[in-house]
Chimera marker file (.cmm) of the C-alpha trace (Angstrom):
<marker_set name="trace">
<marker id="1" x="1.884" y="-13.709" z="26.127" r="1" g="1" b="0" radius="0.5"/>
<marker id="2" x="3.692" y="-12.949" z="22.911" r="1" g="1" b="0" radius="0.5"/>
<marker id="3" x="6.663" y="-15.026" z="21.752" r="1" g="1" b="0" radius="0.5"/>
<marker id="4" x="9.180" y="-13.978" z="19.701" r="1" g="1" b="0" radius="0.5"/>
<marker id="5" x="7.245" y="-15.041" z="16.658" r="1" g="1" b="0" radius="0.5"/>
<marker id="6" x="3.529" y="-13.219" z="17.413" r="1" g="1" b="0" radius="0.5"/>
<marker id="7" x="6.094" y="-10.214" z="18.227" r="1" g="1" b="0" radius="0.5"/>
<marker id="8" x="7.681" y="-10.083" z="15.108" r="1" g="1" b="0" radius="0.5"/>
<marker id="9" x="4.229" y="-10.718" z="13.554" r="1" g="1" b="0" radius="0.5"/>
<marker id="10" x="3.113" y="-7.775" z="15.313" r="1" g="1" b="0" radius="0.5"/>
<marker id="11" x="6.070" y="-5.268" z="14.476" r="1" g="1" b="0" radius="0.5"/>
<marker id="12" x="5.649" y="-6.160" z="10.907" r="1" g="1" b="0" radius="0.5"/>
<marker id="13" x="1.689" y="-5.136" z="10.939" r="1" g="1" b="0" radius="0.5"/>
<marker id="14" x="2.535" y="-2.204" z="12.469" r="1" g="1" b="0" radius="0.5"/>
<marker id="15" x="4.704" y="-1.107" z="10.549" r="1" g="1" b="0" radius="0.5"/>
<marker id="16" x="2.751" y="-2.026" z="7.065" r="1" g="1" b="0" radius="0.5"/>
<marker id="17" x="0.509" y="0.265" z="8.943" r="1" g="1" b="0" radius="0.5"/>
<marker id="18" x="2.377" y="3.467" z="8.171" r="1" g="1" b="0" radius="0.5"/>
<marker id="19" x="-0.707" y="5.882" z="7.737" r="1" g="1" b="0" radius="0.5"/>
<marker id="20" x="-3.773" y="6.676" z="9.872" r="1" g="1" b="0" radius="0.5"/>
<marker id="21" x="-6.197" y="6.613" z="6.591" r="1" g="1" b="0" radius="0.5"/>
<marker id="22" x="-8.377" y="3.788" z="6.963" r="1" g="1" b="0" radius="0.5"/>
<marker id="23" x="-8.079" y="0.522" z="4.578" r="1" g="1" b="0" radius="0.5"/>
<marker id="24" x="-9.365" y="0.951" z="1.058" r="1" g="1" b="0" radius="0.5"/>
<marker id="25" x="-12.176" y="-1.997" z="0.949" r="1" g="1" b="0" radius="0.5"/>
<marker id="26" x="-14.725" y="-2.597" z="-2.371" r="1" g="1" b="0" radius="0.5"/>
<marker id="27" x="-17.339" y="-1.339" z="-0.951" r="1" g="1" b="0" radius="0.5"/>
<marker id="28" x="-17.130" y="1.795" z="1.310" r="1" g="1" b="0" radius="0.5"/>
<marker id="29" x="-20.750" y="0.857" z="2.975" r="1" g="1" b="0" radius="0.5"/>
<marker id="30" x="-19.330" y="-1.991" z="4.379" r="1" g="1" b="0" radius="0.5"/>
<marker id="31" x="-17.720" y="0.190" z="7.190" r="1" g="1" b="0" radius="0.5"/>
<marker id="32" x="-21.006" y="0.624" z="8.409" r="1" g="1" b="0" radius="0.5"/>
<marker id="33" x="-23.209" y="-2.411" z="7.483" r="1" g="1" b="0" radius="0.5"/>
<marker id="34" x="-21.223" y="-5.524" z="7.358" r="1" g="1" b="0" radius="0.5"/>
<marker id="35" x="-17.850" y="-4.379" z="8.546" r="1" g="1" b="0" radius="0.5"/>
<marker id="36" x="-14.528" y="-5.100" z="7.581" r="1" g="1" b="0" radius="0.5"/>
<marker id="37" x="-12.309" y="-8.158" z="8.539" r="1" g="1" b="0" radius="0.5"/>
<marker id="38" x="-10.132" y="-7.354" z="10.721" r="1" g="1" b="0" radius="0.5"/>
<marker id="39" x="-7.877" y="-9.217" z="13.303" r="1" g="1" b="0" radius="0.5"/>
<marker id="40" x="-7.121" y="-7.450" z="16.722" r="1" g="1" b="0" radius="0.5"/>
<marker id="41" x="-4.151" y="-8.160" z="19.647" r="1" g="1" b="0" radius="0.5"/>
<marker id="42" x="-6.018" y="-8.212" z="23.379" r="1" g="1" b="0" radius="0.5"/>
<marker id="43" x="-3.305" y="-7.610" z="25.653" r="1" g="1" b="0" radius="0.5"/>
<marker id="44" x="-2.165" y="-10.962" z="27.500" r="1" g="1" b="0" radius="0.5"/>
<marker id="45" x="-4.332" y="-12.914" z="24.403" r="1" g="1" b="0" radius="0.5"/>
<marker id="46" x="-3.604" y="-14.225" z="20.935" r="1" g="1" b="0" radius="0.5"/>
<marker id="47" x="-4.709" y="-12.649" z="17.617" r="1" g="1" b="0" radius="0.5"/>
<marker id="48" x="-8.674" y="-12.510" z="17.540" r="1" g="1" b="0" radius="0.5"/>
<marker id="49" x="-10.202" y="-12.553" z="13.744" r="1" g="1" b="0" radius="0.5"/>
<marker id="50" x="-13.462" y="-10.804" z="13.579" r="1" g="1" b="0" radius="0.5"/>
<marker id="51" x="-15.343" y="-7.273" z="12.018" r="1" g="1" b="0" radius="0.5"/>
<marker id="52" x="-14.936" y="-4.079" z="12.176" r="1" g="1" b="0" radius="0.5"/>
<marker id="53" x="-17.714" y="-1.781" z="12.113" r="1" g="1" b="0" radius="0.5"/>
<marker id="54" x="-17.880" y="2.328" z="12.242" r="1" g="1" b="0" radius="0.5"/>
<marker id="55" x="-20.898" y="3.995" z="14.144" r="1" g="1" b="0" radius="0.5"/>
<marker id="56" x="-20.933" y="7.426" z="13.598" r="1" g="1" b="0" radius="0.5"/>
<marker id="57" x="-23.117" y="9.707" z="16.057" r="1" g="1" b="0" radius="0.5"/>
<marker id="58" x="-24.075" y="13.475" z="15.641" r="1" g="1" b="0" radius="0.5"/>
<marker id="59" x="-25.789" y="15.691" z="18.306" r="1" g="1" b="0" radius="0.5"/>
<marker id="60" x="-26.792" y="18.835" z="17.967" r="1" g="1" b="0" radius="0.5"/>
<marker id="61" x="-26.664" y="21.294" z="20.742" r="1" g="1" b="0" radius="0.5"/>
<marker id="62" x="-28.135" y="24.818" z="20.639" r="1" g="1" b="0" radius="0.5"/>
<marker id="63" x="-26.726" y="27.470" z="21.913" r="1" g="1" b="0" radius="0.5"/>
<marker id="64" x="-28.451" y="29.088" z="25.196" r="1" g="1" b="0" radius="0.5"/>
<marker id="65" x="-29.538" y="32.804" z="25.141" r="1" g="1" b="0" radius="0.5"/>
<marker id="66" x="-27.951" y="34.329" z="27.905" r="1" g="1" b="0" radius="0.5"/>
<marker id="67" x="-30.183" y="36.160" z="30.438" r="1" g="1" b="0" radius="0.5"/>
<marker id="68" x="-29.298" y="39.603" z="31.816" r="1" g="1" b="0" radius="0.5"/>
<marker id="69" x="-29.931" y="38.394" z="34.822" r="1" g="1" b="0" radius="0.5"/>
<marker id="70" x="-27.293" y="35.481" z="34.712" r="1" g="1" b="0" radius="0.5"/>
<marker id="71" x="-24.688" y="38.569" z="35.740" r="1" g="1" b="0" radius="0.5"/>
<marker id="72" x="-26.695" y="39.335" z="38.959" r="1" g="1" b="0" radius="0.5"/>
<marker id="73" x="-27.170" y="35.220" z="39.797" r="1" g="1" b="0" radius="0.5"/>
<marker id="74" x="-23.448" y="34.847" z="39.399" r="1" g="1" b="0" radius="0.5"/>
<marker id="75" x="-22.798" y="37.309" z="42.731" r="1" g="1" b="0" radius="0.5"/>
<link id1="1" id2="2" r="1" g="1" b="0" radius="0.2"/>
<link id1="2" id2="3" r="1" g="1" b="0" radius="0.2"/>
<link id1="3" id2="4" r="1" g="1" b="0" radius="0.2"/>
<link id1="4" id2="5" r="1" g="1" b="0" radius="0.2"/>
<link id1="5" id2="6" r="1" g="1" b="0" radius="0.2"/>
<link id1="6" id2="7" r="1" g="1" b="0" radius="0.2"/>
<link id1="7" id2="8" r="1" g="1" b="0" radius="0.2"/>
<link id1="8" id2="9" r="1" g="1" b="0" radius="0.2"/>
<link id1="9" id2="10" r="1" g="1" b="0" radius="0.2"/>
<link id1="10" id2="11" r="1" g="1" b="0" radius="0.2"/>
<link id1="11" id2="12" r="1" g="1" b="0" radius="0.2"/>
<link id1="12" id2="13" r="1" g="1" b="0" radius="0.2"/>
<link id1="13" id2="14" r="1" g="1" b="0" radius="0.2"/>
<link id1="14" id2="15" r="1" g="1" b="0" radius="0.2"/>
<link id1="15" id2="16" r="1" g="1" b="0" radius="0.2"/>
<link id1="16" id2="17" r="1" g="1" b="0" radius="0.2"/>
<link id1="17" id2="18" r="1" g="1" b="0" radius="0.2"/>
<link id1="18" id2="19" r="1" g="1" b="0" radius="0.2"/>
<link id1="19" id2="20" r="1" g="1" b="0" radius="0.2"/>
<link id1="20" id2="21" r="1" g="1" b="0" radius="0.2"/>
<link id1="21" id2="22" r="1" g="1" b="0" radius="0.2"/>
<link id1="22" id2="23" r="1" g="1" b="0" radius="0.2"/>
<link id1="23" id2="24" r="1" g="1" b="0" radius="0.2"/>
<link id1="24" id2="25" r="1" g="1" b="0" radius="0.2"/>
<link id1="25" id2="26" r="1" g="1" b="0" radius="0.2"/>
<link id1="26" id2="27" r="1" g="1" b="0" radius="0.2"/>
<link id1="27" id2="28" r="1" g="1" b="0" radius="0.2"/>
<link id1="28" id2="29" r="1" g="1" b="0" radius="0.2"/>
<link id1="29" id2="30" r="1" g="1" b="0" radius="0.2"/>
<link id1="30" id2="31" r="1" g="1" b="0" radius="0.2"/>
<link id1="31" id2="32" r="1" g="1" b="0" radius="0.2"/>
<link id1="32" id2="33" r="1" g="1" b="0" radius="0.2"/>
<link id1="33" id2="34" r="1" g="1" b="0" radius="0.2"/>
<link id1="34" id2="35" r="1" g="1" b="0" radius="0.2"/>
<link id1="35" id2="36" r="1" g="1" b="0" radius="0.2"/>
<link id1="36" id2="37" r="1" g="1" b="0" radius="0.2"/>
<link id1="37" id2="38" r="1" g="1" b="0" radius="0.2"/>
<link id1="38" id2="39" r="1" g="1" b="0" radius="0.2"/>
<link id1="39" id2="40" r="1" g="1" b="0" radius="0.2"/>
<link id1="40" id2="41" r="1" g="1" b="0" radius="0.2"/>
<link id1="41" id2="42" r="1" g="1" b="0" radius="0.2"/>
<link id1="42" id2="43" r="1" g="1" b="0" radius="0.2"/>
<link id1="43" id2="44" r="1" g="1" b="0" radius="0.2"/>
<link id1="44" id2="45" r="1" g="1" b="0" radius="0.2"/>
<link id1="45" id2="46" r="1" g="1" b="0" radius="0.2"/>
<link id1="46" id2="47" r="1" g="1" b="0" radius="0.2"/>
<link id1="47" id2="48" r="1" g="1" b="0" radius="0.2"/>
<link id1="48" id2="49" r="1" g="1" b="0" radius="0.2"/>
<link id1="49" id2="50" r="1" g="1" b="0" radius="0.2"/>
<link id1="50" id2="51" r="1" g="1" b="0" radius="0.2"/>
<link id1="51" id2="52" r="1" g="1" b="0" radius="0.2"/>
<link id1="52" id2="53" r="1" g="1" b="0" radius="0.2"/>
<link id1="53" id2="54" r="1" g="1" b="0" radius="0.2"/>
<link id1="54" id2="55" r="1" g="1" b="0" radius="0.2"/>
<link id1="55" id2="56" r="1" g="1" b="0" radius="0.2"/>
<link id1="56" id2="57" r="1" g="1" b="0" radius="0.2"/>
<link id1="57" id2="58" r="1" g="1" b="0" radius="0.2"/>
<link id1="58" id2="59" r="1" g="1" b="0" radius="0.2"/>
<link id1="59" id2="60" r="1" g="1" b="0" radius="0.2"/>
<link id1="60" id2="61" r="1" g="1" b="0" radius="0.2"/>
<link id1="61" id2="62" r="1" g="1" b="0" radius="0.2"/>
<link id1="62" id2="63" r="1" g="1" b="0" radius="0.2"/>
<link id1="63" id2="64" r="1" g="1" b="0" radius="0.2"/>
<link id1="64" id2="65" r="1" g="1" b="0" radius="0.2"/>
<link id1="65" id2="66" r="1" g="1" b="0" radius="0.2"/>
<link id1="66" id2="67" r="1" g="1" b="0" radius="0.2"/>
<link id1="67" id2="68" r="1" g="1" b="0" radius="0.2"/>
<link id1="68" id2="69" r="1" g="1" b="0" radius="0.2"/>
<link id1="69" id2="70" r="1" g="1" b="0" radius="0.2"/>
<link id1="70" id2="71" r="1" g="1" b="0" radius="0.2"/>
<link id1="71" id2="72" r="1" g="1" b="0" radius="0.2"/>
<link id1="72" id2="73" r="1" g="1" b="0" radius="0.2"/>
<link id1="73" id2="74" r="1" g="1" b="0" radius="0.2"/>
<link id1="74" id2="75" r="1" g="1" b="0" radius="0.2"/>
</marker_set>
């Protein structure tokens, strides 16, 4: 549980946090390869130190020609 002191710990990351741009590090690639230290709250838990890493996933999805028969199947 949080006391008063992980609380105020908490309030004060947050709101040092005041944008949604992701932390400048040295080395951008590091996002993806090493990761980033970071430190995350688990609800019910204490502070966790660890890494952060980004995975990034494409798919492509073509389109599908339509039939003239997909009218008639819909009936």
């Amino acid at each position: 549980m949080l006391d008063k002191g992980k609380l105020d710990h908490l309030n004060h990351e947050l709101k040092s946090i005041n944008s949604r741009v992701l932390p400048s590090v040295k080395n951008p690639d590091d996002w993806i390869n090493d990761g980033v230290d970071c430190q995350i709250l688990k609800p019910s838990k204490n502070w966790q130190k660890g890494k952060l890493r980004m995975k990034v996933s494409l798919e492509f999805c073509p389109d599908e020609p339509k039939s003239p028969l997909d009218e008639f199947r819909g009936r």
